[in-house]
C-alpha positions in Angstrom: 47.6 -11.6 -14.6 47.9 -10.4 -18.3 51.7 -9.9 -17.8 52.3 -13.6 -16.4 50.4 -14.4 -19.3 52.1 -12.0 -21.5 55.8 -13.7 -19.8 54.4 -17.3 -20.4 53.6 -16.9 -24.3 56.1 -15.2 -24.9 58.6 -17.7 -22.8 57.2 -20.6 -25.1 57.6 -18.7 -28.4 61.3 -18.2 -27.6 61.3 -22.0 -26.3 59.6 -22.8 -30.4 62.0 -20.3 -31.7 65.1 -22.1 -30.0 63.7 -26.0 -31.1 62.6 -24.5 -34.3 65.9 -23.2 -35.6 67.6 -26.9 -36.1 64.9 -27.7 -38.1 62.9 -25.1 -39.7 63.8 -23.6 -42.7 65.9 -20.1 -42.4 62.9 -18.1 -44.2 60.6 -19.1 -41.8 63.0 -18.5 -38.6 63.1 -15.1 -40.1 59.6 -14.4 -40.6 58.9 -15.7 -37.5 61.5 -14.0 -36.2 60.2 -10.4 -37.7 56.3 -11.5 -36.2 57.9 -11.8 -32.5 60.1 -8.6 -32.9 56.6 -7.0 -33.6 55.0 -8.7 -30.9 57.3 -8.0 -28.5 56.8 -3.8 -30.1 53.5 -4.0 -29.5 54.1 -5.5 -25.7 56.0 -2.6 -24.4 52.6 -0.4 -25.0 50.9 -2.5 -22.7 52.1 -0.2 -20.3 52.0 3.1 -21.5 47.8 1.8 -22.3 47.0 1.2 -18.7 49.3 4.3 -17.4 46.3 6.7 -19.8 44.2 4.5 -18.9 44.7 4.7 -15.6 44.7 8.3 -15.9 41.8 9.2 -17.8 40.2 7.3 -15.0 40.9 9.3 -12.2 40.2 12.7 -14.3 36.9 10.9 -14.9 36.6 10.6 -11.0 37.6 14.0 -10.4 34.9 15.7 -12.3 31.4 16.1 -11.1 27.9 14.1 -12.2 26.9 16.1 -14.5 30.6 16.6 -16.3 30.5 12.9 -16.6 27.2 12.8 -18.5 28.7 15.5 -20.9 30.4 15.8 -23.9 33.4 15.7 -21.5 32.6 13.0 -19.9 31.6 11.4 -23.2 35.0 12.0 -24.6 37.0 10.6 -21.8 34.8 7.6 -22.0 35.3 7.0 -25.2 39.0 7.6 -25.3 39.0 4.9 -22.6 37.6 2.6 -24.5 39.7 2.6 -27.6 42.2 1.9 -25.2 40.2 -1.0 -23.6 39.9 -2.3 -27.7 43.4 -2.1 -28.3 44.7 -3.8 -25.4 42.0 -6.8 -26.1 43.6 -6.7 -29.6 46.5 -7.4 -28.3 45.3 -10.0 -25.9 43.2 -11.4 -28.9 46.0 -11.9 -31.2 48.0 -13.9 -28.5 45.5 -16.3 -27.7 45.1 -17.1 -31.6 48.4 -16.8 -32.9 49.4 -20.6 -33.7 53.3 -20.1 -34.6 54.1 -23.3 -36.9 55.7 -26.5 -36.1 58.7 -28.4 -38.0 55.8 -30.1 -39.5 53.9 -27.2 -41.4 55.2 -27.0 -44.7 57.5 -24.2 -45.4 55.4 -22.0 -47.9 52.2 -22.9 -45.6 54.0 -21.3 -42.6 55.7 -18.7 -44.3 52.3 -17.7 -45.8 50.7 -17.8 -42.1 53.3 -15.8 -40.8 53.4 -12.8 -43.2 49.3 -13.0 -42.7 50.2 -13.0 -38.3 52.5 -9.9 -38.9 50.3 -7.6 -41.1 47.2 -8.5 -38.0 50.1 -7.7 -35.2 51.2 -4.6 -37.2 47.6 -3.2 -37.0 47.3 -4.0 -33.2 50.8 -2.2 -32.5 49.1 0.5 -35.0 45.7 0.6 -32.9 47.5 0.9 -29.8 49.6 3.7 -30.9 46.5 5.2 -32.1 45.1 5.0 -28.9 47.4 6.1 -26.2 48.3 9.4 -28.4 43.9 10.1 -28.5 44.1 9.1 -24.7 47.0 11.3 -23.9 45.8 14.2 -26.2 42.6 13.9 -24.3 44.1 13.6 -20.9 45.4 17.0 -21.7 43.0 18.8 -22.7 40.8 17.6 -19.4 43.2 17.6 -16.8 44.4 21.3 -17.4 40.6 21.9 -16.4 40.0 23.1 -13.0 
């Protein structure tokens, strides 16, 4: 579902991008331009998230009750859930981001813009951050009988 999603949003940016660039001025087709590029960055770890994700998951399974409740356990768990934050940052920032319109004024949207790259920056950032913890832990549990 988050990938039709993901195809939708980004099919009507590139629809905005392609109306926008009669009209807009060229600094704000470039900064808009750079924000999507970024976006598009921080898309391609969508996968890589669930794949450690999905992992971590099914070392989680493999260890027993009491492993689960340990600092193991704890570990895993919480290297899940960074994951489970930076893929709702990423969701988050989709759902807000309001690219401007031929209307917005120029310094307005290029303002707005430089503000929606630095957030998308830090989500590509937090999800970076996250699947090298995930995989680092991943390792160090799944080489455990």
């Amino acid at each position: 579902m988050t990938t039709l999603r993901s195809i939708s949003l980004l099919f009507c940016l590139v629809m905005l991008l392609a109306a926008c660039s009669k009209t807009m001025s060229p600094a704000v087709i470039d900064e808009t331009k750079a924000v999507m590029n970024l976006h598009d960055e921080a898309m391609a770890l969508m996968d890589p998230v669930f794949d450690v994700r999905s992992n971590l998951k099914r070392i989680l399974k493999k260890m027993d009750a009491t492993a689960v409740d340990s600092t193991s356990g704890k570990e895993i768990n919480y290297a899940i859930g960074e994951l489970d934050v930076a893929e709702e940052a990423m969701m988050s920032w989709m759902r807000e981001f309001n690219p401007p319109t031929n209307e917005t004024d120029k310094t307005v949207a290029i303002t707005y813009l430089q503000g929606e790259r630095t957030k998308v920056e830090a989500v590509k950032e937090k999800m970076n951050t996250a699947i090298a913890a995930g995989k680092q832990v991943a390792d160090k549990y799944s080489a455990q009988p």
